[in-house]
N, C-alpha and C positions, 0 to 999 in steps of 0.2 A: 275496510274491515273494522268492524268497531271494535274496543276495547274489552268489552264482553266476551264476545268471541273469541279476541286472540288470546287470552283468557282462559279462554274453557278449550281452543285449540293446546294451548301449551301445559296445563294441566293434564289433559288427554294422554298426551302425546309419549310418555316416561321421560326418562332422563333426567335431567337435576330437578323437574318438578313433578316428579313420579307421587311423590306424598306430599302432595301440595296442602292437604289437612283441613280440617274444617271449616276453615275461612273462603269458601266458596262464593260463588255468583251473590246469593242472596244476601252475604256479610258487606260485600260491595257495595252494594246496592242502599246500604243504611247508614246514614249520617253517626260520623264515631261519636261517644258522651262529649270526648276534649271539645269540641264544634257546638254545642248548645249555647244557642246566643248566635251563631253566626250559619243559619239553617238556608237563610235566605240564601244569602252568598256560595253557600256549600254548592247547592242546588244548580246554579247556573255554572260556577265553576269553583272546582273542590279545591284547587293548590290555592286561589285566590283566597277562599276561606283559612284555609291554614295559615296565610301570611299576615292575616288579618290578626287570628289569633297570638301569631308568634309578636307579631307586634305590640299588643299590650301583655303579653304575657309576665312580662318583666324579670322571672326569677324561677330557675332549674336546677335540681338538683342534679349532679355529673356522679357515679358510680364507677372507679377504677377498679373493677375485678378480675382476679383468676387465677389458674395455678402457680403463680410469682407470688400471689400474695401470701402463700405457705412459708415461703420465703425470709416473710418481714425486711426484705431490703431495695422496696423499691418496681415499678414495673418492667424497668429497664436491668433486672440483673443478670439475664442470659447473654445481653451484650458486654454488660459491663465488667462483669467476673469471666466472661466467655466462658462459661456454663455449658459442658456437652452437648451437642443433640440427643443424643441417644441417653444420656444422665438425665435430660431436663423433660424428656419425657417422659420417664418412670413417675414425675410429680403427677400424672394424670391418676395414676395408682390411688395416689392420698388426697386426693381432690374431696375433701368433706362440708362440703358447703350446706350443716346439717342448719347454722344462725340467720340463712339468708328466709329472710322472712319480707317477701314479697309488698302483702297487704300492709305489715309495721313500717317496710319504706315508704310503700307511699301516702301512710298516714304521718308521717314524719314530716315528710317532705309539705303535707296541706298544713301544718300546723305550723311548719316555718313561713307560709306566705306562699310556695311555690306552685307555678302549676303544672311544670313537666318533669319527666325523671331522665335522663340519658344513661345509657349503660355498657360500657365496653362489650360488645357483643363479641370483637375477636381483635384482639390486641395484638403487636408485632410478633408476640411467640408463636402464633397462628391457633391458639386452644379456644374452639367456639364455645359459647353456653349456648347455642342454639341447635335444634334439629335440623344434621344438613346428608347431604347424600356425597359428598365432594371428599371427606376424610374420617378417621375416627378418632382423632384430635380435639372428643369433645365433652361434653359436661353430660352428656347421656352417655358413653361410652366408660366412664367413672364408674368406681361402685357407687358413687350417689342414684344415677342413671336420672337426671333431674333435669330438664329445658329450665334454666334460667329466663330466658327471656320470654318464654310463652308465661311464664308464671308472674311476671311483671305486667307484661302485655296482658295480661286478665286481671289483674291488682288496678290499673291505671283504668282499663274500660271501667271495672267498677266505681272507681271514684273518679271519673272523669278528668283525671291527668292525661298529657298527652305525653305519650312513649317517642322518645328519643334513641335511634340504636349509632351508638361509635362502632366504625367498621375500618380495619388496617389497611385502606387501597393501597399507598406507597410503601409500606414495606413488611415484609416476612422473613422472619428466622430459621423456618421451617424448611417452606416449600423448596424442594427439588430447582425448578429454575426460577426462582428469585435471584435479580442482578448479585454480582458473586464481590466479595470484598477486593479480591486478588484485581478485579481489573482496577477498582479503584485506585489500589496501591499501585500499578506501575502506571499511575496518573494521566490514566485515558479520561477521570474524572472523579471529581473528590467527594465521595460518597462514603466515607468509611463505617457510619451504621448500617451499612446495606447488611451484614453481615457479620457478629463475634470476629476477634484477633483469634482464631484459631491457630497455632503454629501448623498443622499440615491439615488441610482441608477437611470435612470429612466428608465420607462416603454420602452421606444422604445428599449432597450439594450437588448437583449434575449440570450448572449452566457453562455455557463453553461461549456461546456466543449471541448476538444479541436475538436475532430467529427466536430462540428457543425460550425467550421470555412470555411469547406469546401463550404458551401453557399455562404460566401465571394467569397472564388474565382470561383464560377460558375457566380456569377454577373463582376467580374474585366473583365476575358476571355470574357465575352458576350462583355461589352463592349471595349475592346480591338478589338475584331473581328470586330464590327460595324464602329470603327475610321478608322481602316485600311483600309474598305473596300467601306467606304463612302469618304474620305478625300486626302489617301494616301499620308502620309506624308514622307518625307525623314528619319527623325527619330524619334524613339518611345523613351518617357526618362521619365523611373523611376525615382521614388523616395518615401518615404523616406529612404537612407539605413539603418540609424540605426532602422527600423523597420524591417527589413529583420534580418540582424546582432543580433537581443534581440532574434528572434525565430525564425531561419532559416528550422527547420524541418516542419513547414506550411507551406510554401513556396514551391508550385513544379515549382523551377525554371527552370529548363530545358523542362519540359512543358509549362510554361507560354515562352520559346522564340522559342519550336516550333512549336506553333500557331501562334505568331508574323510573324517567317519569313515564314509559310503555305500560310499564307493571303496576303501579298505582299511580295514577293523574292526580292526588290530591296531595302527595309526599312530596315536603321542602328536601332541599341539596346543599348541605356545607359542606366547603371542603377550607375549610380555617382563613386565611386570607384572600384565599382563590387562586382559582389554576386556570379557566380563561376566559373569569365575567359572566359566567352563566348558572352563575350560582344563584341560591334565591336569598342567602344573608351568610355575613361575614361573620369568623370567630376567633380575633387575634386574644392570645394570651395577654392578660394586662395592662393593654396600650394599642387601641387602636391606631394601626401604623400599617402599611408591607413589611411583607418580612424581612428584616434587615440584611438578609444573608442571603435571598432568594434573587437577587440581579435585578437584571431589565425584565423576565418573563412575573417578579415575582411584584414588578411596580407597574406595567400593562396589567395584571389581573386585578388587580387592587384598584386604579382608575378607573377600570370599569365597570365596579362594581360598587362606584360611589355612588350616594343618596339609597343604599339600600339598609336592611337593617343591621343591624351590630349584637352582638352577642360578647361580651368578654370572658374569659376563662379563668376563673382562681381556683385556689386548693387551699384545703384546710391547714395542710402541712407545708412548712417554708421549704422542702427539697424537690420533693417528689411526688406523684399523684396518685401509686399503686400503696397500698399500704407500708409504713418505712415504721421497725419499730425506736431506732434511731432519733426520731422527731418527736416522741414519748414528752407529754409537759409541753410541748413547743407546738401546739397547733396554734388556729387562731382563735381571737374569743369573738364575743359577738360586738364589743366594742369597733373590734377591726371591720366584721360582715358590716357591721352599719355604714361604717367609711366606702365600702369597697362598694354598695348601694348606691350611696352619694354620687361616689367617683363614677360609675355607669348611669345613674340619672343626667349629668351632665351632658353625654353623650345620646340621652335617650336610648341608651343601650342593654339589654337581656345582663344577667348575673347569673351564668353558670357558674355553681359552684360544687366544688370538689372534694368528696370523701375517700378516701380506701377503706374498704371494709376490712377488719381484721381477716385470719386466715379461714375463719369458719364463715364468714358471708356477712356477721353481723356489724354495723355502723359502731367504730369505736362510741364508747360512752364521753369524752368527752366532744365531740361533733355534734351528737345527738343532744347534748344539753345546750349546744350553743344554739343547736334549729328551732329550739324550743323559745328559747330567749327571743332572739332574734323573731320569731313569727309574734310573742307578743310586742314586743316594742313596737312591729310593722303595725299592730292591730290599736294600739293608745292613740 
């Protein structure tokens, strides 16, 4: 069965690819703009093309957005504050991402030097910007009623950026059976972001036993299937590892990347320092290393996934990567961005770097003057 076909089989068929949306057979079919320069290569083989690309790529703009960042404390502050379920979702209510201006990021992002954009398409609190069929936990479902990420995904086509989607495989605060904190606490295994310090459970939490996780990943797959098949992005990037790393035997990883690359054959696979070598490039935060905290499984995936490429991950802000307005005055400047260039040229290594967009979607002003600097200095 070729690709095409299962394709237009699964499309066909409803279910989570009931609105599978414009990007049909004939979108497939045509070499993305990010791949201009590398037509040849596309042609015989498309992920080959993309690796190519990703390899000189050198420099990515990373996007932490979403209803936390109403917030200003952080993308982490439903665990951190343990924030209701039922409280943290009325923030979908006020979800007004009237600043997020698509075309201005990714003209931003050419003027600093960069050539991709990534963007938290569904973060631990499980709130998509995308059009999915799996919840209404989403940036359409807002009164914005606005697809984030279709609107970047046509921002990048047009100026030939390649689109980047962050996607939460190891962990959700949401979903019904996502691994539960309680088992972690009576130390069947030390997980304890699995889930808010809730003092009594709440009701939306339903996991009991390990079985019934597999629900999770029949919802991640559906929507993994739907990003790729609506958006088609250059690469798909896990996270979080150390949720993989705490319980690796939930995880059908090898299954979750051969649905990835089922669905589009041309889409790279991070998943941060890697979960079992089959990834197409590595993404440690500031120091290419294994994960310190990730054991034996977390220094096997790492090994084997030497001589591949390197991506490192900064943030504007010294704490946090969702917008914090706490780090006010304390981002970095572009003296720093130059260093942190240097420091990944040595490595031959990609420079993800990190914005939070304020609460309305738009790129703090002082980030955006550093992209500015920084793309000319890259340009002298």
């Amino acid at each position: 069965m070729t690709l095409d076909r299962r394709r237009f089989l699964q499309c066909s068929a409803g279910g989570a690819l009931a609105a599978c949306g414009s990007g049909g057979l004939e979108d497939a079919a045509s070499i993305p703009s990010f791949l201009r320069g590398y037509e040849g290569l596309y042609r015989n083989d498309p992920r080959e093309a993309t690796r190519a690309w990703f390899q000189d790529a050198r420099f990515g703009l990373f996007l932490h957005y979403g209803v936390y960042s109403q917030l200003k404390r952080g993308e982490w502050v439903q665990l951190r504050e343990t924030v209701p379920v039922a409280e943290y979702a009325k923030l979908k209510q006020s979800f007004d991402p009237r600043g997020f201006d698509a075309a201005a990021i990714c003209d931003l992002a050419l003027a600093a030097g960069m050539r991709y954009v990534n963007l938290t398409a569904r973060h631990h609190d499980s709130f998509c910007l995308f059009r999915t069929n799996q919840t209404d936990f989403t940036s359409l479902s807002s009164p914005a009623e606005r697809d984030l990420v279709q609107e970047l995904a046509d921002a990048c086509a047009a100026k030939g950026l390649g689109l980047c989607l962050y996607y939460s495989y190891a962990l959700d605060w949401r979903h019904p059976y996502f691994f539960s904190r309680e088992a972690s606490a009576k130390g069947e295994i030390d997980w304890p972001s699995a889930r808010p310090a809730y003092e009594t459970p709440p009701p939306e939490y339903k996991f009991e036993r390990d079985e019934q996780f597999t629900e999770y990943i029949k919802f991640v797959h559906a929507q993994l299937e739907e990003i790729l098949h609506r958006y088609h992005p250059a690469v798909i990037w896990l996270d979080p590892i150390m949720g993989y790393y705490s319980r690796p035997d939930l995880f059908p990883i090898s299954l979750t990347y051969e649905i990835i690359r089922a669905a589009d054959p041309g889409v790279l696979i991070c998943f941060k320092q890697g979960a079992n070598g089959d990834e197409d490039f590595v993404a440690p935060e500031r120091e290419p290393r294994a994960h310190p905290a990730g054991g034996a499984v977390a220094q096997a995936a790492w090994d084997r996934n030497q001589g591949k490429k390197i991506e490192i991950c900064e943030t504007f802000q010294p704490r946090v990567w969702g917008y914090d307005e706490r780090d006010q005055g304390a981002h970095r400047s572009a003296d720093d961005v130059m260093k942190m260039l240097e420091h990944c040229d040595g490595y031959d290594a990609n420079l993800l770097l990190n914005t939070g967009p304020l609460p309305d979607g738009s790129i703090h002003p002082d980030d955006a003057a550093t992209l500015v600097e920084v793309g000319r200095r890259i340009r002298v």
